[in-house]
C-alpha positions as CSV (number, residue, x, y, z in Angstrom):
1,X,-28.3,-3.6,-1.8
2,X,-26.8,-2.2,1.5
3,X,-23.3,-3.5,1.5
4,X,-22.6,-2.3,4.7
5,X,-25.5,-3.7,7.3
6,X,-25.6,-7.2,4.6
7,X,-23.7,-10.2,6.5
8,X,-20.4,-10.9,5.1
9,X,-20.7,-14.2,3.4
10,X,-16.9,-15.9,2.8
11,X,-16.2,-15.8,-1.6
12,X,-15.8,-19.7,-1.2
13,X,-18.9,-20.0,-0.1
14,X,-20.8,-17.9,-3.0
15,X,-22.9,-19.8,-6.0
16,X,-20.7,-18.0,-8.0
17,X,-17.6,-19.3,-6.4
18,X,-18.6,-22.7,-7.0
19,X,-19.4,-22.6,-10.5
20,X,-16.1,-21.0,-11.1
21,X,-14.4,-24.2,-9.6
22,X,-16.2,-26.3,-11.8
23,X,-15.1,-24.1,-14.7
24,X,-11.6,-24.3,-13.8
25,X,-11.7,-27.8,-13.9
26,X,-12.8,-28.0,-17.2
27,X,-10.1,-25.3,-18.3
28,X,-7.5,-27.1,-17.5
29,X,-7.9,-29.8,-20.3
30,X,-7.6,-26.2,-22.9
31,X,-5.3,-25.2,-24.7
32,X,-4.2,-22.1,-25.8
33,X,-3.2,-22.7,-29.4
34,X,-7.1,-24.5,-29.7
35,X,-8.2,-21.3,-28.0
36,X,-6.9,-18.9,-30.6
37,X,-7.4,-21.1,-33.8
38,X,-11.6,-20.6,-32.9
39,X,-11.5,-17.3,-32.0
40,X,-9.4,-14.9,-34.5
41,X,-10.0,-12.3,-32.3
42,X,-9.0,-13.0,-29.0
43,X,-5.5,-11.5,-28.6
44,X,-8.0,-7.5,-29.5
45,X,-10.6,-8.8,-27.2
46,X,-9.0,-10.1,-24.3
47,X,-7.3,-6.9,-23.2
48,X,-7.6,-3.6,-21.6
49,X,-6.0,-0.1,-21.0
50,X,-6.4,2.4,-19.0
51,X,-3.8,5.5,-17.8
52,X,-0.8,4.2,-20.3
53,X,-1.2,0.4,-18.7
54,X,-2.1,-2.1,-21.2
55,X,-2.7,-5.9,-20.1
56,X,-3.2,-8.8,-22.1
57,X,-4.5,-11.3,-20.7
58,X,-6.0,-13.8,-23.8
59,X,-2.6,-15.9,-23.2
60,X,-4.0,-17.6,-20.4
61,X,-7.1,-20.0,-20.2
62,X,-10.0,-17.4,-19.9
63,X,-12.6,-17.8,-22.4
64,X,-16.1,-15.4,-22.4
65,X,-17.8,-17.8,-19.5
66,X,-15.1,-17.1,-17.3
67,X,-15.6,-13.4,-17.5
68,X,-19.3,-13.8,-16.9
69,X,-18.6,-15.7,-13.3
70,X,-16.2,-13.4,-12.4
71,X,-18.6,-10.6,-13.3
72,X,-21.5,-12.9,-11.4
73,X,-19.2,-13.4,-8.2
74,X,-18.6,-9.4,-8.3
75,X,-21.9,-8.9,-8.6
76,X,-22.9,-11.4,-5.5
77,X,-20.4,-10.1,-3.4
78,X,-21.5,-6.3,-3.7
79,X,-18.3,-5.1,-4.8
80,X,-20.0,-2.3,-6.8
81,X,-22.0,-1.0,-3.7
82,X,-18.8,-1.2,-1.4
83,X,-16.4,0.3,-4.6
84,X,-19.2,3.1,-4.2
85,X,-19.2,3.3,-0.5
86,X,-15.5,3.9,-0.4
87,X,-15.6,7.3,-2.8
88,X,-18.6,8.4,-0.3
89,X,-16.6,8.3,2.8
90,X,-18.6,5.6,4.5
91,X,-16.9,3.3,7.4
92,X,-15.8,0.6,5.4
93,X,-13.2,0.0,7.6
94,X,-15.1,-2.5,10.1
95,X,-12.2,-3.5,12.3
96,X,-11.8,0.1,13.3
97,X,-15.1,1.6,12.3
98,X,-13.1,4.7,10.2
99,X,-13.5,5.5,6.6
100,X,-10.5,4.7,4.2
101,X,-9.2,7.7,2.8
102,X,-7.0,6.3,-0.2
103,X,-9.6,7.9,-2.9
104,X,-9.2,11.7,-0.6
105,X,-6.0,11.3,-1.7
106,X,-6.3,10.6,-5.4
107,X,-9.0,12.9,-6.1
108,X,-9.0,16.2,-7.7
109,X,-9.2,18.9,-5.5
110,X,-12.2,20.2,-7.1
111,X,-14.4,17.2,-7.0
112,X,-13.5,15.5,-3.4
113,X,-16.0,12.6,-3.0
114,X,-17.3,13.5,1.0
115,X,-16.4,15.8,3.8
116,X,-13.8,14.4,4.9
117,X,-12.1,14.0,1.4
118,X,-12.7,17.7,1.3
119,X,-10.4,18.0,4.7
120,X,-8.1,15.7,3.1
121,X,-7.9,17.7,-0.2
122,X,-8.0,20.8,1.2
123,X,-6.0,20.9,4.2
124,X,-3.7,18.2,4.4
125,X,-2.3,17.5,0.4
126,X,-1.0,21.0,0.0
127,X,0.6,20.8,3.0
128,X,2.0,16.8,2.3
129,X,3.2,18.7,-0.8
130,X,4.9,21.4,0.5
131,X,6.9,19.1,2.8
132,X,7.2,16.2,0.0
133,X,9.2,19.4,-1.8
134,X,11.4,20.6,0.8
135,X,11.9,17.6,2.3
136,X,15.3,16.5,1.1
137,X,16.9,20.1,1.3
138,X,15.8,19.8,4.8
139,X,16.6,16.7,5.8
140,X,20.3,17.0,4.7
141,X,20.5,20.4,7.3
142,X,18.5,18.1,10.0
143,X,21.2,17.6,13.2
144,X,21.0,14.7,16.0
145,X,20.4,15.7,19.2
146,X,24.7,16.2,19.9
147,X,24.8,18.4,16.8
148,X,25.9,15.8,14.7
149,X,23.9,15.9,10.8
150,X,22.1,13.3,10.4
151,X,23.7,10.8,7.9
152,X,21.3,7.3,8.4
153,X,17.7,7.6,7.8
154,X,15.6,4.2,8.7
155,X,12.0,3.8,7.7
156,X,9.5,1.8,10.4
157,X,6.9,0.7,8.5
158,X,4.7,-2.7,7.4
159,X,2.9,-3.3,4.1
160,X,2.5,-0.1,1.9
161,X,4.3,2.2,4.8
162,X,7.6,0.0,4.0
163,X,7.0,-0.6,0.5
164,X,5.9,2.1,-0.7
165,X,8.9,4.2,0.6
166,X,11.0,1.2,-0.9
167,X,9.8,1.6,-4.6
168,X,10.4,5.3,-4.3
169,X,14.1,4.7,-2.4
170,X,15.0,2.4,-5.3
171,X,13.7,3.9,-8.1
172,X,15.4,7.4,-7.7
173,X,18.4,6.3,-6.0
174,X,20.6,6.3,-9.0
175,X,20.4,10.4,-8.7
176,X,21.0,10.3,-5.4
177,X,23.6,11.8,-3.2
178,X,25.6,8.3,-1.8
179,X,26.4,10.5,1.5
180,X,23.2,9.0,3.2
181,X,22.7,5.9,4.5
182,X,18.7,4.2,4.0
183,X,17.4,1.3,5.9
184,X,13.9,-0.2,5.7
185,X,12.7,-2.2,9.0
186,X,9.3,-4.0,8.7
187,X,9.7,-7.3,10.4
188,X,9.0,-7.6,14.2
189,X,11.9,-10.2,14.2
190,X,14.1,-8.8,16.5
191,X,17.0,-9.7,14.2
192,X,15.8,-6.9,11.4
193,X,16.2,-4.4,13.3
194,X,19.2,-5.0,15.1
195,X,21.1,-5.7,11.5
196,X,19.6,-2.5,10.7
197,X,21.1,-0.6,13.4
198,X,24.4,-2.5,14.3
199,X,27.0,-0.3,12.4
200,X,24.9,3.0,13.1
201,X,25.4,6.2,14.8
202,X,22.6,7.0,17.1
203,X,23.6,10.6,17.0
204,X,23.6,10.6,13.5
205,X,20.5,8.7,13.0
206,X,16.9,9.6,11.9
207,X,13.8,7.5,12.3
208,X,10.9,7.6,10.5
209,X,7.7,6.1,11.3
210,X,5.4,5.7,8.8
211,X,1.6,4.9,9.3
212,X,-2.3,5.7,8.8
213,X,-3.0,5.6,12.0
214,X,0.0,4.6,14.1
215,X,-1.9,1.4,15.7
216,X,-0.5,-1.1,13.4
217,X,0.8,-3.4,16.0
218,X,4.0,-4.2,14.4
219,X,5.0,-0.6,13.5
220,X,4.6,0.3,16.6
221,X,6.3,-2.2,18.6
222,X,9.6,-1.2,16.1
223,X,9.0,2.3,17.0
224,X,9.0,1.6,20.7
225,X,11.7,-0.6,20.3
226,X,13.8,2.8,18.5
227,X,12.8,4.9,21.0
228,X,13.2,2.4,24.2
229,X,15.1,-0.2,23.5
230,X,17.8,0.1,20.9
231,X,20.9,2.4,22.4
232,X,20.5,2.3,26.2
233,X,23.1,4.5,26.3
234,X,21.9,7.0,23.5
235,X,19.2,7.7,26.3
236,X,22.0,8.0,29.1
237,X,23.3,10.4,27.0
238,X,20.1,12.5,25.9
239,X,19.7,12.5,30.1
240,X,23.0,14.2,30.9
């Protein structure tokens, strides 16, 4: 099946789809104690693991037809042709007509899955790793453009560009140094980022933009609204 030139057919609209509607309304009268008292062995076969990550998921109204739909909607919707599409390198991206490079970045160096995964993996992760090392050393030497060191650091960014930098901000800050000052701004609200900013330094101030491709409309209208709009007078200032 070619996943890519096939016509994309909405999941609601899918056999599949249908029959697991009907399924689910005749779930909803189960329950889980009837569940496990005909079927000893549900809470071993209802799970999986993978990596250290173990889910169980036989405490929740899924029986061996559900599965199979699932499996039968996967299978209608060519999800195994576009998983296998992704690892190539083909355009799956149709809105911009680009590969997504998310597996480049996973994959062992010595089995990247397409040229440009070998680009990726050769070129850019060691140097992403170099700087991911040196980074913080760095950044606490980095000085504002009047000499000042830089003492705020605010991240532009929406969906996994803000979250991501998020989870690793809050899951290491307890062995931080509290001499910094982080901020996360991912809503075009005009509000978010002026909270962000209204007790800052512009001197002292770092921003960092973070993107795939720096079109993402509202990362970039924050990031002209750093650069343009924030500190009139910072830009006075940079002029003189």
């Amino acid at each position: 099946m070619n996943t890519q030139n096939s016509p994309l057919v909405p999941l609601n609209q899918r056999p599949a789809w249908k029959a697991l509607e009907t399924h689910a309304q005749t779930m909803k009268a189960t329950n889980l104690r009837q569940l496990f008292k005909e079927d000893s062995g549900r809470g071993q076969r209802f799970t999986a693991e993978a990596d250290g990550i173990f889910l169980d998921y036989s405490k929740n109204r899924v029986i061996d037809e559900t599965l199979k739909l699932l499996l039968q909607l996967a299978e209608e919707s060519g999800l195994r042709g576009r998983i296998d599409a992704m690892f190539r390198g083909d355009k799956i991206n149709i809105t911009e007509n680009r590969a997504v490079l998310h597996v480049a970045l996973r994959a062992p160096k010595a089995r990247p899955s397409s040229s440009m995964a070998k680009t990726w993996c050769r070129v850019f992760m060691p140097c992403w790793t170099r700087w991911r090392v040196r980074g913080a050393g760095a950044l606490r030497r980095l000085e504002g453009h009047t000499g000042k060191r830089i003492r705020n650091v605010i991240n532009i960014g929406i969906g996994g560009s803000d979250l991501g930098p998020v989870m690793a901000y809050e899951a290491l800050k307890h062995y931080s140094q509290r001499d910094l000052t982080f901020r996360f701004v991912s809503n075009v609200d005009g509000t978010d980022f002026a909270e962000a900013v209204q007790d800052l330094s512009p001197d002292e101030t770092l921003f960092l933009v973070a993107s795939k491709t720096f079109t993402t409309q509202e990362t970039m209208t924050n990031a002209h609204t750093a650069r343009e709009c924030c500190w009139p007078g910072w830009a006075a200032t940079k002029r003189r």
